[in-house]
N, C-alpha and C positions, 0 to 999 in steps of 0.2 A: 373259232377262227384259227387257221393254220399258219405255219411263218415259214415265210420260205427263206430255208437256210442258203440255198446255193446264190442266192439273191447277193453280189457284191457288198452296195450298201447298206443290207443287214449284218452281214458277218462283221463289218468293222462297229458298229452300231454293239451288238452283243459284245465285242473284245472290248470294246470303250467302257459300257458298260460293266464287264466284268473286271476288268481294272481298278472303275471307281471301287468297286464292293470290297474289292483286296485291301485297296488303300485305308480304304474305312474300318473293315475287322482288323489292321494291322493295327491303325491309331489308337482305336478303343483297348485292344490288348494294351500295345505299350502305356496308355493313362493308366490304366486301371493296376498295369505293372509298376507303374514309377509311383503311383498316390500309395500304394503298398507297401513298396520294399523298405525293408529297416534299414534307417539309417543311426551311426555309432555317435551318440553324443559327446562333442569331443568337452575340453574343459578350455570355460574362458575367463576364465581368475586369473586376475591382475590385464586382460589384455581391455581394449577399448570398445565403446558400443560400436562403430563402424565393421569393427572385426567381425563380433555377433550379426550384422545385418549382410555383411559382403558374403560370410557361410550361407544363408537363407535364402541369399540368392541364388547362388551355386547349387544349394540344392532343393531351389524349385519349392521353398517354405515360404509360405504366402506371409505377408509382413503385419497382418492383423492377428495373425497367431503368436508371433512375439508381446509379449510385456515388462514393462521396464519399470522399476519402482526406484528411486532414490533416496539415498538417507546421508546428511552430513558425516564428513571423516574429516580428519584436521590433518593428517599425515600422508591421504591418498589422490592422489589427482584427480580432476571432475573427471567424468565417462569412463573409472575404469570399474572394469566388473568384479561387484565383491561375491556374489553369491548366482547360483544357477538353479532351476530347476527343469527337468531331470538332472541328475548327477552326472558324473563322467562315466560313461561306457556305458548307460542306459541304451537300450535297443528302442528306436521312437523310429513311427513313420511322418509323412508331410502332414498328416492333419492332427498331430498331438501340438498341446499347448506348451510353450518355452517361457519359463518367467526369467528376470536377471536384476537384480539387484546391483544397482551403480553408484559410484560415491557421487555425491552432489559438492566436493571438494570441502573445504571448511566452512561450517557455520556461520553464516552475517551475524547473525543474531547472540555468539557468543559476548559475554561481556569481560570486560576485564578493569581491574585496578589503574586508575592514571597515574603514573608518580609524579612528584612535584619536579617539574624541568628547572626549575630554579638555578641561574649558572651554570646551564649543560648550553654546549655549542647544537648548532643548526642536524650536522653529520651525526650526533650520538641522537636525538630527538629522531631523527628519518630513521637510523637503523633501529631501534625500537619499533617504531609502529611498524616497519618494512616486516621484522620477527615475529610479529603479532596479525601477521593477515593485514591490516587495514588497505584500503584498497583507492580511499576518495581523502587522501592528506595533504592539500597545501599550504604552502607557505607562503607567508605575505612578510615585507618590510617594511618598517615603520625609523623614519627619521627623527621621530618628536616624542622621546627618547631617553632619558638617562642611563638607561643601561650599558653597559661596554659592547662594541660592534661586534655582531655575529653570535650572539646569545640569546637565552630565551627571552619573551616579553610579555606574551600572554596566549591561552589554547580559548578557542572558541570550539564547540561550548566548554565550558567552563563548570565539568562535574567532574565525581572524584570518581563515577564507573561510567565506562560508554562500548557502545555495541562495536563491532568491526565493520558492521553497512555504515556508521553513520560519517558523514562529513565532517571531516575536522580539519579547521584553520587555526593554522602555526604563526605566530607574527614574530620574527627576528628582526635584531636590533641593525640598521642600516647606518647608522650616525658613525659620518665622514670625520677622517683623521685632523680635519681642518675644516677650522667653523665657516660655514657660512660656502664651504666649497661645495659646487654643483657638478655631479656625475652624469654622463649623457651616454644611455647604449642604442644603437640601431636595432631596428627592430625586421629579423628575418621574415620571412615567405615562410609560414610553417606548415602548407600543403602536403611534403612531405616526411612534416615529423610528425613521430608517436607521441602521446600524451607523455611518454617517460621524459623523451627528450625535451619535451616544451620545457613540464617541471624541472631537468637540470639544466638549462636556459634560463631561466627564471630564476633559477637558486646561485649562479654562479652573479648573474647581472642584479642581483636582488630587485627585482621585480615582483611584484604582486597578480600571479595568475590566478583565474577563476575558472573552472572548466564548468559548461551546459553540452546539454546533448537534444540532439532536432533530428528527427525522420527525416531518413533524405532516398528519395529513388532514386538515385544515379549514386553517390557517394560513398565509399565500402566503409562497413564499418570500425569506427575508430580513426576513421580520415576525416581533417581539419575538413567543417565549410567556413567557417567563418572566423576573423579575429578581429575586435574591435581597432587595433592599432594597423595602419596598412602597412606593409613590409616597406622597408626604409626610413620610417618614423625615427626620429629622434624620442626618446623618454628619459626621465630623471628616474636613479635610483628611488626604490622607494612609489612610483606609481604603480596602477593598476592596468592589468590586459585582460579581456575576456576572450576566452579561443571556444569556439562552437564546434563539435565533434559529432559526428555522424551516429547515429545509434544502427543505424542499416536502415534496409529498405522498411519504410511505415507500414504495420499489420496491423488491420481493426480486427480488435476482439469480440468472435460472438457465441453468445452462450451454446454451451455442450449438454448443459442440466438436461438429464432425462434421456440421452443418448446413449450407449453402449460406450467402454472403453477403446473398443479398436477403433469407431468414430472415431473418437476425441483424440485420438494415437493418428489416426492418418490427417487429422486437420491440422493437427499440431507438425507432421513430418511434411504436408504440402504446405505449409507457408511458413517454414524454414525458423518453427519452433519447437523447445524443447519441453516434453511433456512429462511430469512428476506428478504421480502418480500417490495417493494417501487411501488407505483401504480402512473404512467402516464398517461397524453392523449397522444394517438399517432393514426395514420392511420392505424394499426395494431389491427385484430380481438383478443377482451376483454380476458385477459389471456395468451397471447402471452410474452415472454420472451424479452426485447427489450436487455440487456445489461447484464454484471454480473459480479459481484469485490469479490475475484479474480478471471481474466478470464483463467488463465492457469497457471502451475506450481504445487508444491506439498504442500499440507496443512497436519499439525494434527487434528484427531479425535475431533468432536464436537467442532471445528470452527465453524463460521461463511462464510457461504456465501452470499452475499446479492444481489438481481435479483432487475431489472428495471423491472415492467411488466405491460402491454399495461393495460388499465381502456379503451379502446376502443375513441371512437371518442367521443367531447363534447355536451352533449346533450344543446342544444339552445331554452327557452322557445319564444313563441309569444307576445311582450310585445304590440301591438296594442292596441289603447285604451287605453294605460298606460301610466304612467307620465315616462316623461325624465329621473328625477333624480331616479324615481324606477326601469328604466334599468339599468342605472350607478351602483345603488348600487346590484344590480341582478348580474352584469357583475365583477364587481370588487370580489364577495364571488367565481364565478366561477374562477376567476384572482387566488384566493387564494387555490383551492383544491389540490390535489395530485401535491405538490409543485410547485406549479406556472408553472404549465406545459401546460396551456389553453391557456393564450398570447393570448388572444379576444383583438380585438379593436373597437370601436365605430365610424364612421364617419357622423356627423348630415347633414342635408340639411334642410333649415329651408321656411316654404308654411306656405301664410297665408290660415289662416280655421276660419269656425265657430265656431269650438272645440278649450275648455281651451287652452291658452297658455303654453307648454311643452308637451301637449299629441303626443302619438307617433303615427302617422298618416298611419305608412308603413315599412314594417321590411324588409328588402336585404331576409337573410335568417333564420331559425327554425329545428330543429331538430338535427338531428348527425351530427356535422360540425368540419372540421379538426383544429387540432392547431394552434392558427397562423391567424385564419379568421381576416377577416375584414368583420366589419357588417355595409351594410348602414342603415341608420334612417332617415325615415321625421318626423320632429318635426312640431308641430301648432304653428306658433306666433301671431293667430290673425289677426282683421284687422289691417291694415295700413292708415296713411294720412300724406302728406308732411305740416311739417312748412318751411317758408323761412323767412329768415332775414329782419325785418321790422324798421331799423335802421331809425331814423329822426321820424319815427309816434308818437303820441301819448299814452299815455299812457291806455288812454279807450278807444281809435279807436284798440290798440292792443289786449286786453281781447274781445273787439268783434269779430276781428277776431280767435283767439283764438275757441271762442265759435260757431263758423262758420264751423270750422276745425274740432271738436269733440275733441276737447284738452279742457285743463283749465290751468290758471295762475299756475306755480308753483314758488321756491324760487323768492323773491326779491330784489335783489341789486341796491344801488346807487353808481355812478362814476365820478368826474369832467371829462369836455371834453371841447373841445376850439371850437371845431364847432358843437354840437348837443344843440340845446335849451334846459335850463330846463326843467323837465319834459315827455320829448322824451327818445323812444327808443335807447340805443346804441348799445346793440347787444341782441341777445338770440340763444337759443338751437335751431338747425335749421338740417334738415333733413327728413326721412320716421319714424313715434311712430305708435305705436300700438295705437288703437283709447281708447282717455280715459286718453294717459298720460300729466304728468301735464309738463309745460314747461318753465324752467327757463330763466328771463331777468334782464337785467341792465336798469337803468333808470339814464338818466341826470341831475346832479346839476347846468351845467352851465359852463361857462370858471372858474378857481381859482383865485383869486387876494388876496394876503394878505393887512391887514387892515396894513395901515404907520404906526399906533403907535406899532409895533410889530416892526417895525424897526427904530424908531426914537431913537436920542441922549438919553444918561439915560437911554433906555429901555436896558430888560434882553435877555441877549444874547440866553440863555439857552431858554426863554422861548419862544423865535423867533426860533429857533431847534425846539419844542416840537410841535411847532404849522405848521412849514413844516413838519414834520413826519406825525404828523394826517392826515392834507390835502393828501402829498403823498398815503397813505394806500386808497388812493379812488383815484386813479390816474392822483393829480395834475401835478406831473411832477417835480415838481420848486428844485434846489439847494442852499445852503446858504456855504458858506465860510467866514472864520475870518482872520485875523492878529492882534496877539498880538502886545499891544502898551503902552507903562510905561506912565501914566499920572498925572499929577498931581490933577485933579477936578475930575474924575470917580474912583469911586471902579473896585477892581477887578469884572469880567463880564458884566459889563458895555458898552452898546455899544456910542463910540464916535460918528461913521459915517456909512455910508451904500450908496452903489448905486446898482444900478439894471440896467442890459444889458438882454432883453429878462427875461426866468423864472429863473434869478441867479441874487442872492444876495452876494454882497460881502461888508465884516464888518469889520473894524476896531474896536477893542475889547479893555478893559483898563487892563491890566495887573496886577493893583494896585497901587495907588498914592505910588509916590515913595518919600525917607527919607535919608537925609544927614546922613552918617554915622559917630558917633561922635565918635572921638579921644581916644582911652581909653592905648593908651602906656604909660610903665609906673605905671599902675595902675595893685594890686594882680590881678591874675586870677579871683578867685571871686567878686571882686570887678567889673570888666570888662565886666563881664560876665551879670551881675544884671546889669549895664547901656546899655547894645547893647538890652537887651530881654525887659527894658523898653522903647528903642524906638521902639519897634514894630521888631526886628530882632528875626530870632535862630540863635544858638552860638555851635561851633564846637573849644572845647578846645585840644591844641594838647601840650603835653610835650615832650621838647627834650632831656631831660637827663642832666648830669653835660656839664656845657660851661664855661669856663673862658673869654670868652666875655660876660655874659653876668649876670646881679647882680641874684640873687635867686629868686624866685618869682616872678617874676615883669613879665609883659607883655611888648617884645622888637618888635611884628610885628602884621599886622592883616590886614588880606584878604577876600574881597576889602577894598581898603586903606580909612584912615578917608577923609571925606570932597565927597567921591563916595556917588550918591545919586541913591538908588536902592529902589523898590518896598517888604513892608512889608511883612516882612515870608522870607526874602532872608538870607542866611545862610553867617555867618562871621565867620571866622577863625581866632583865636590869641593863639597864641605862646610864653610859658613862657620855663627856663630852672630852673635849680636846682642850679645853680652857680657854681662854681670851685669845680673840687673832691677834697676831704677830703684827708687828707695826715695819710697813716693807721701809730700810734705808736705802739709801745714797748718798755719798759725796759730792757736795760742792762745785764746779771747778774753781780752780785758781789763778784770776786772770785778770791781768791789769786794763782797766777799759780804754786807756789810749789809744788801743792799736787798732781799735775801728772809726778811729775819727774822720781820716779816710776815705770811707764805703758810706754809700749810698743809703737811702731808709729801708729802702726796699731788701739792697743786701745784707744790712745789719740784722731783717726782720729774720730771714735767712740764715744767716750767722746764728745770730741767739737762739733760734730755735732747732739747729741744726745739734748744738753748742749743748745744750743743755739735755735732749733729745737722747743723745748720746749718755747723757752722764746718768740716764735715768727719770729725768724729771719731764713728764708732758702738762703737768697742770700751768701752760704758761699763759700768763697776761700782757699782752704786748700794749704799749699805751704809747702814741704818737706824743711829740711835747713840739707846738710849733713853733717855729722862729721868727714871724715875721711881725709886722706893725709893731705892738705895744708890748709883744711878749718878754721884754728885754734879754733874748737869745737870739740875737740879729746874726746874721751870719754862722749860728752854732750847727755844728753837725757830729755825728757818730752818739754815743752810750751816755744818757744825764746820768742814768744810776741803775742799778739793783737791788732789789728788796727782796726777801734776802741777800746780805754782798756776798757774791762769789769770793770764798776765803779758803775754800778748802775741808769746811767744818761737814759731817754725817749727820744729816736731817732726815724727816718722814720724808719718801718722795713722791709723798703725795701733796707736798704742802704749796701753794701757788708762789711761782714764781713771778712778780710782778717787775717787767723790763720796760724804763723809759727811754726811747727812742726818738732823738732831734728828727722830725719832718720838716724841710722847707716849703714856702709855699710853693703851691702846684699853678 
């Protein structure tokens, strides 16, 4: 079939045509130019994840190629970026992967020490926790009360450590200057206050706010919907508000398990959540979704979600040829990645070789291996050669053989022994060594025998101790035992006698020549006392207080009695009193009883004992003497008498004074 060119509506037909093809090879060049050309990776430390996303637009990087991981910093803002990868000035095109590392701001979960608020006002309590992150602190006011206004009163909860997520209610003291006086605050439209502002609203009117939070699709978040009190309320200091605050628009969460990370990155960036990222080993292909908190239920706008996601299986180097302890520590950094989720084990099998001792001779397995492996290892230990115990030999028959073995001498010790000659081996290090090591023995001193004068009469007991301790410490064996014995010819430590049964010594020991104790009854305290510490005694003085048996001062006992003959330094006890108690005086008054004839019973009763009180005397007997009917003291009033008469004379004043006293009848 032929086309006819000169045909009008072909030629526009073909130019149409050949336009589109233009248009088409230009597009495809330019994609194919732009998904290629390097672009310079710039550096975005310290700036924001927006930053990072607004570049990736600009330059045409698809938003599933970004990855973002989170990790708490207590010093750096949430979103900003701590770490990148590639680096700065790496040459990347559009389809290279970009990870970023962003602070998740401070830890909820850190904990801290509460201090006792105890008498700290409202303002030092808030700037505390305000310094400490906390984030959910109110304060309540309580009128019922003893504490002084505007103080602490009690922390709900009430532990001595608590996290920075957790909610913590403060109760300050609200108790009015004036009892019983009632405070009244209006209660604002808080539509458009911040939680901050409510909180210093409520701390200045001491109010007791509560904050909740509700899903609201119209409400931005952090915008009042609700308060239990309507604006214009009247409240008393000291009541409660509850203000309902918007969490953002309500997002139902639905599981990502099993998805890829860029999913779960674009679910999380389409409904206006933030996505935190925790990287595993698992069996599960690299970017796999393993887990995710929370896994269901409703959340507010710009949450958090946070995914478990597969890092894929543990890659496992070859450490052949390499030292032991350089797998160990290979193994343990692997031990430590993407939270101890590698759980390697090591188990050695140890071959001798030719090769250094610790080299690893053979490796189980290398490469991608699941969590959880067990990795076998042959280690080199070298040659080997048996030593055996060469007990009874010599001491240079034994270094020959030694040197026989491919060993050498190492530490040397001596030991008594009761059947190994001087000189001879008693034991050594015995088994399979590596060729080359050195090989620790004991050598024989011989049986022990202590020399007699270490135990003879006059000799020192202690030093006959000092000298089985030494021997012992090289394993004589021997025992020594004493019994204290009062002598008259040896010093204290002193040994009298000794006999030996086998490697035991048993000693009769002198206690210390002993000393008639000489008589001092009779004689002052002091005096008594300077004669017993001159015969070589101490002295234990004891007083008993007033004794009418026994004269003042003197010494009437002492314990052990005189003529007891005990060993010097032995303590004697003597016993003095004070003599008979003193008989307490007083004077009399001297007073003529007229002058209360006067006064009443009641103030005579008064009188006299006010009277006499004073002079020393309380032993008084007041005795009413009545005047009426038949008593023949009709009409008599004031003082019949004293018994004793008040004359002036110094009597015991302990002695009763018996005072008759006119009563009229009542």
């Amino acid at each position: 079939m032929s086309i006819d060119y000169n045909n009008r509506k072909t030629r526009i037909l073909t130019a149409v045509a050949g336009a589109l093809l233009a248009a088409t090879i230009g597009a495809g060049f330019y994609y194919v130019h732009t998904l290629n050309s390097a672009i310079e990776m710039p550096s975005f430390i310290n700036q924001n994840r927006k930053d990072t996303e607004d570049w990736a637009e600009e330059n045409k990087i698809e938003a599933e190629r970004l990855h973002y991981t989170y990790r708490f910093e207590e010093e750096i803002e949430k979103d900003t970026v701590l770490e990148q990868t590639p680096e700065e000035g790496t040459q990347l095109n559009r389809r290279d992967e970009i990870s970023f590392v962003l602070s998740d701001g401070p830890d909820p979960d850190k904990e801290f020490d509460i201090p006792d608020f105890t008498g700290r006002k409202q303002a030092d309590i808030e700037l505390w926790f305000t310094e400490k992150g906390f984030e959910d602190v109110t304060f309540e006011f309580s009128t019922e009360t003893d504490v002084e206004e505007g103080l602490f009163v009690s922390i709900s909860p009430d532990e001595p450590v608590l996290k920075r997520s957790q909610a913590v209610i403060i109760t300050i003291s609200a108790k009015a200057d004036e009892e019983d006086k009632v405070i009244e605050v209006t209660v604002p439209d808080f539509r458009s206050y911040t939680r901050a502002n409510i909180q210093a609203w409520a701390n200045t009117n001491k109010i007791s706010v509560t904050f909740r939070e509700e899903t609201s699709s119209t409400a931005a978040r952090g915008t009042v919907i609700k308060q239990s009190a309507a604006a214009g309320t009247k409240l008393t200091q000291g009541s409660r508000l509850t203000i309902t605050l918007s969490s953002g628009r309500g997002i139902t969460v639905t599981s990502q398990t099993g998805k890829t990370r860029a999913e779960a990155s674009d679910w999380c960036k389409n409904n206006g959540l933030r996505a935190v990222f925790q990287e595993y080993y698992s069996d599960q292909p690299t970017g796999t979704i393993l887990s995710q908190d929370p896994s269901s239920g409703m959340i507010g706008e710009d949450s958090a979600v946070t995914f478990q996601v597969s890092a894929g299986k543990v890659s496992v180097d070859d450490y052949t040829g390499r030292s032991r302890d350089a797998f160990n520590s290979y193994i343990n950094a692997k031990n430590s990645e993407n939270r101890g989720s590698a759980r390697l084990s090591v188990k050695y099998t140890e071959k001798e070789s030719d090769s250094e001792a610790g080299t690893i001779l053979s490796q189980s397995v290398s490469g991608p291996v699941s969590p959880g492996t067990v990795i076998t290892a042959e280690v080199a230990v070298g040659r080997t050669a048996s030593v055996d115990v060469r007990q009874g030999m010599g001491e240079e028959d034994f270094k020959g053989y030694l040197s026989k073995t491919g060993m050498s001498p190492g530490i040397r010790s001596e030991s008594y022994h009761d059947s190994v000659a001087a000189g001879a081996i008693i034991t050594n290090d015995s088994g399979r060594f590596p060729a080359g090591s050195r090989i620790n023995y004991t050598v024989s001193r011989g049986a022990y025998a202590p020399d007699a004068s270490l135990y003879s009469a006059g000799a020192s007991y202690t030093a006959l101790q000092s000298a089985i301790s030494s021997a012992n410490s090289l394993g004589a064996g021997w025992k020594v035992s004493a019994t204290q014995t009062e002598s008259d010819a040896y010093d204290a430590g002193q040994i009298i006698n000794c006999s030996l049964s086998g490697k035991n010594i048993s000693c009769s020991v002198s206690s210390g020549k002993v000393i008639a104790i000489p008589n001092v009854s009779g004689m002052t305290p002091d005096a008594a006392k300077t004669a017993l510490e001159g015969a070589g005694f101490k002295v234990t003085v004891q007083n008993i207080g007033y004794s009418n048996d026994y004269a003042a001062n003197t010494v009437f006992a002492q314990d052990p009695a005189a003529g007891t003959k005990k060993s010097a330094g032995t303590t004697v006890t003597i016993r003095y009193s004070d003599g008979p108690e003193p008989v307490p005086m007083a004077t009399l008054p001297n007073i003529p009883l007229s002058i209360y004839s006067d006064f009443s019973y009641s103030d005579n009763v008064a009188n006299m004992t006010s009277l006499f009180n004073n002079a020393g005397f309380h032993n008084l007997d007041i005795i009413p003497v009545p005047t009426g009917g038949d008593s023949g003291y009709s009409n008599q009033n004031g003082i019949q008498k004293i018994d004793p008469a008040p004359n002036g004379a110094e009597i015991d004043s302990r002695t009763v004074i018996h005072i008759y006293i006119f009563q009229p009848d009542q």
